[in-house]
N, C-alpha and C positions, 0 to 999 in steps of 0.2 A: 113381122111374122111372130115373133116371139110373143109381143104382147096380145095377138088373138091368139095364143092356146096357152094364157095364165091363167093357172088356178087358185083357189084360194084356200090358204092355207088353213088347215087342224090339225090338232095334235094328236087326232086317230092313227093308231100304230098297229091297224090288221088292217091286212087284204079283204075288201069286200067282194071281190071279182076271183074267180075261178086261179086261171092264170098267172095274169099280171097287172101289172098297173105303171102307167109312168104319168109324171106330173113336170110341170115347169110353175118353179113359185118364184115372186116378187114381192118381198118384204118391206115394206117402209120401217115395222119395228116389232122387227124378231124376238120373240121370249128365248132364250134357249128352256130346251124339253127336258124332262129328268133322265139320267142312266135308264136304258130298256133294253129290250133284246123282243127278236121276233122270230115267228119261224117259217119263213121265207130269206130268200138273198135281198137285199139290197145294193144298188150303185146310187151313188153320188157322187155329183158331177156340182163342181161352185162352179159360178159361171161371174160373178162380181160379191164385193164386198171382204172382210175381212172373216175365216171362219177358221177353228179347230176342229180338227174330230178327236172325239177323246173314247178309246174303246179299251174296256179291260181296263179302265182307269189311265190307260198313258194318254197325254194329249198331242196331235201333229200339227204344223199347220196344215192350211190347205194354201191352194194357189188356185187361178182357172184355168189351171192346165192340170190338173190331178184328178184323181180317179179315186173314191173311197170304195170299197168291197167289201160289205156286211157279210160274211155268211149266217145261218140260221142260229138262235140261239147264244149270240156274240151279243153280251154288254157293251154298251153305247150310247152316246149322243153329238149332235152338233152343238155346238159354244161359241157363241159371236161374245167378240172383246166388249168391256164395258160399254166404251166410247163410238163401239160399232151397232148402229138398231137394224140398217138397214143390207141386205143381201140375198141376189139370185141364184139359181142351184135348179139342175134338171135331179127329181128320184126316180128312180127304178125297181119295182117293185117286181121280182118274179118267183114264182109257188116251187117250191124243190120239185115237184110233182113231176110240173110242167116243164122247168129246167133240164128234168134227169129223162125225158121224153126226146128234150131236142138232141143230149150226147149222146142217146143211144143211137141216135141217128148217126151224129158228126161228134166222137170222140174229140176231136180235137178243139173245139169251143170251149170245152172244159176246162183249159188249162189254168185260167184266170178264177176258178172256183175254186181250183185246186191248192193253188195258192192262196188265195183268202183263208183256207181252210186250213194251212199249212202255219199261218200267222200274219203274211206279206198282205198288210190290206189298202197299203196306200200306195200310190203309183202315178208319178207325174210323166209329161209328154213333151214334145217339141209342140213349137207353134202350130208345123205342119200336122203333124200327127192328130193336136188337139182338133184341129177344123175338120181333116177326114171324119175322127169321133163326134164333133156335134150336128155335123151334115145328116148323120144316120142315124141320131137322136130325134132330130126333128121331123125326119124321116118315119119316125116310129110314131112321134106327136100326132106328125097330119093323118096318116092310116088308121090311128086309132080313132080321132076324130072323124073319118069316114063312114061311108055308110055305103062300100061301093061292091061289085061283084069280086069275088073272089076274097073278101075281105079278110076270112079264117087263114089262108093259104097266104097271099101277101104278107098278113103278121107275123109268122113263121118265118118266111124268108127274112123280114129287117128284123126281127129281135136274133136268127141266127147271125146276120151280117153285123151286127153288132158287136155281140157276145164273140164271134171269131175272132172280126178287127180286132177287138181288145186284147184275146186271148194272144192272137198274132205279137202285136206288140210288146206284149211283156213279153212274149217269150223269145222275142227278137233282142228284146233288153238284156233278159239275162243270158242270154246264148250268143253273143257275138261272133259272126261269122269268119272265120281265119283268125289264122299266130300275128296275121303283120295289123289287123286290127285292135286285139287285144294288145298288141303292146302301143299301139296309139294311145289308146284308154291308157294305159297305166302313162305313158309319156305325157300326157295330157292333166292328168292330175299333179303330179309331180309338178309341171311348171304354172298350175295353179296355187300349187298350195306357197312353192316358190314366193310367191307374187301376191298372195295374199297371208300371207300371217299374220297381221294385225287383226282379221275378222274371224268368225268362229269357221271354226273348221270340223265340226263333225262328219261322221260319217253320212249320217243322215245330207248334210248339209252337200257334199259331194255326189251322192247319190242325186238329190234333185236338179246338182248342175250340169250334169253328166250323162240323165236320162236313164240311169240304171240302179238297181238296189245294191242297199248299201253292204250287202253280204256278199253278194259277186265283186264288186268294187274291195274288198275288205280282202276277198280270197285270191284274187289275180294279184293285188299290189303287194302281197304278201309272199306270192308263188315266184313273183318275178323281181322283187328283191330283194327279198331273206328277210326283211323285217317288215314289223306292220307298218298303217298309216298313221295312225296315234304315235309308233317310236320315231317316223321320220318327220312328225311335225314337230314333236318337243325336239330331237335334235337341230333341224335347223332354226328353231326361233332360237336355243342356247347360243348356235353358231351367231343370231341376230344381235342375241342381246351380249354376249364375247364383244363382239364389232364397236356396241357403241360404248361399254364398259370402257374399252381402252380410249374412249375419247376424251374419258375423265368426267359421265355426265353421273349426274345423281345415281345409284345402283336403287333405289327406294321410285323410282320414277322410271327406269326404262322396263320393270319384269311385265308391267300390266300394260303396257303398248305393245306387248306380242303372246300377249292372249294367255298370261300363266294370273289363275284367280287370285291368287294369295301369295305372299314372300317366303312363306317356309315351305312350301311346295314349288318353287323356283330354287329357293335356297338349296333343297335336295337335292334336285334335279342338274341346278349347275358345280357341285360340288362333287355328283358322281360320275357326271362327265370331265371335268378338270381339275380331278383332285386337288381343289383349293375353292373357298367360299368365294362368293363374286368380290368383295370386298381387298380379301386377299387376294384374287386372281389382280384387280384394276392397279391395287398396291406396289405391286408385285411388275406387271407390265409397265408404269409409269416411272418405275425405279429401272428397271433395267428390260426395253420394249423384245429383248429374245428370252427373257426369260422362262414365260408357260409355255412356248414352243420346249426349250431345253428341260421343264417339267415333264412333260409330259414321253419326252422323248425316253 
């Protein structure tokens, strides 16, 4: 199905049509485009290959489970990796116009503009999730490709069902329903980050694993126990890298296997947790093993 409604791709960056416009492209070898901005909304939707969206100068990755949300007038482009030429990706083009027509209708479709417009433009999915979302994509492909009665009125309903799901989504994301689910979320990160400290741990990074932005993730873990996710992941990689200190392995060799970039930014950091430099600390334990307990006490 996919490959009978491939377009081909240009680097025309206006709406020729009224409305809207959606396209499904297949790249064998992608140029990326320069920084633009338009005045219409954009979605993108990668569907393979390796891609960034870099908007406002920040760059994300993508995945083909994410969602990009141009609003109008938002500096942007896509950026495939050197070594990437090729990659697919549904766009979506639709007129403020025509957009602010359908929420007067259905308020609540909006919520995903709202947020784009707020700053939040990137937004990834579960598996399930993503399939509901390309179902109603391609749903919009083949109607638009039609030529059938009712054609004006049908569009209407899939670019609302659309535009809702999505809106739904996010706002399922960042609204979690109930206290015994929210604290899932936060219990569920915690024994992530547990579990991974050797890999990067952003917030960003959590957000994509978790299905929700990294601001409600930042405010709940924060709400629910007193410190943020950045203070409890340097605390326990110090507690990691404490652990193998006292094994007596090189102090120059365990900080960057638990994710601290640099020696004097670990040096800080484990010196104002155990008032003593790791050196000292290992010194210190391997001379007498209760000694930084009875420091610290």
């Amino acid at each position: 199905m996919k490959k009978s409604y491939r377009s081909e791709f240009n680097q025309r960056q206006n709406m020729t049509r009224e409305n809207y416009e959606i396209y499904y492209y297949s790249d064998s070898h992608f140029q990326s485009v320069s920084p633009h901005k338009h005045d219409y909304y954009e979605f993108y939707f990668p569907v393979a290959g390796k891609i960034e969206m870099e908007i406002n100068g920040k760059r994300t990755p993508l995945n083909n489970r994410s969602t990009a949300v141009i609003p109008p007038g938002t500096i942007h482009r896509a950026v495939t990796e050197s070594d990437e030429r090729s990659y697919c990706r549904y766009v979506f083009w639709i007129s403020r116009s025509y957009f602010r027509r359908l929420r007067d209708k259905m308020p609540s479709l909006g919520y995903i503009a709202e947020q784009a417009e707020s700053g939040y433009y990137i937004h990834h999915f579960s598996e399930y999730e993503y399939t509901s979302i390309q179902s109603k994509i391609l749903r919009l492909i083949e109607e638009d490709k039609a030529d059938r009665f009712g054609h004006d009125v049908f569009t209407d309903i899939v670019i609302s069902d659309l535009l809702m799901t999505l809106s739904r989504l996010i706002y399922e994301q960042d609204h979690p329903q109930g206290k015994e689910k929210e604290t899932d979320i936060v219990q569920a990160i915690i024994e992530y980050i547990d579990h991974h400290l050797e890999e990067e741990l952003s917030l960003e990074a959590l957000g994509e694993q978790f299905y929700i932005s990294k601001y409600y993730a930042a405010h709940e873990f924060k709400e629910r126990t007193g410190i943020s996710v950045h203070q409890y992941i340097i605390k326990k990689r110090l507690e990691r890298c404490a652990d193998e200190i006292k094994t007596g392995k090189s102090v120059s060799r365990i900080y960057s296997d638990y994710g601290f970039q640099d020696y004097s930014s670990f040096f800080r950091a484990f010196k104002k947790e155990y008032n003593l430099s790791p050196k000292e600390y290992q010194k210190a334990y391997l001379h007498d093993p209760m000694y930084p307990g009875k420091h610290k006490d």
